[in-house]
C-alpha angles and dihedrals in degrees: 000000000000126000123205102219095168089069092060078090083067085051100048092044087045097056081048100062096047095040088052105043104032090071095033089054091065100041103039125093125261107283092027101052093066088060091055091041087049091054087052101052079042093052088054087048091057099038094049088046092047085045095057094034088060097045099038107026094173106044097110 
């Protein structure tokens, strides 16, 4: 089994995102709370991606 160990930079990014803006999203103010709730959702988007990229290099 290969293991794609240059896309753990997709999973890291990825928890960032989510660690930063989950808790931004509830404690900034209006306008700017939807981008913190988009770089969640994106955050999801990249993790899950960098996930499936290590374990399954070759799945695209």
């Amino acid at each position: 089994m290969k293991i794609g160990y240059q896309y753990t930079a997709l999973i890291v990014t990825g928890l960032a995102g989510i660690l930063w803006g989950l808790p931004a999203a509830h404690r900034l103010k209006s306008p700017l709370d939807i981008a913190a709730a988009a770089a969640v959702l994106c955050g999801v988007v990249v993790f899950i991606l960098g996930v499936l990229l290590t374990c399954i290099p070759v799945f695209f």
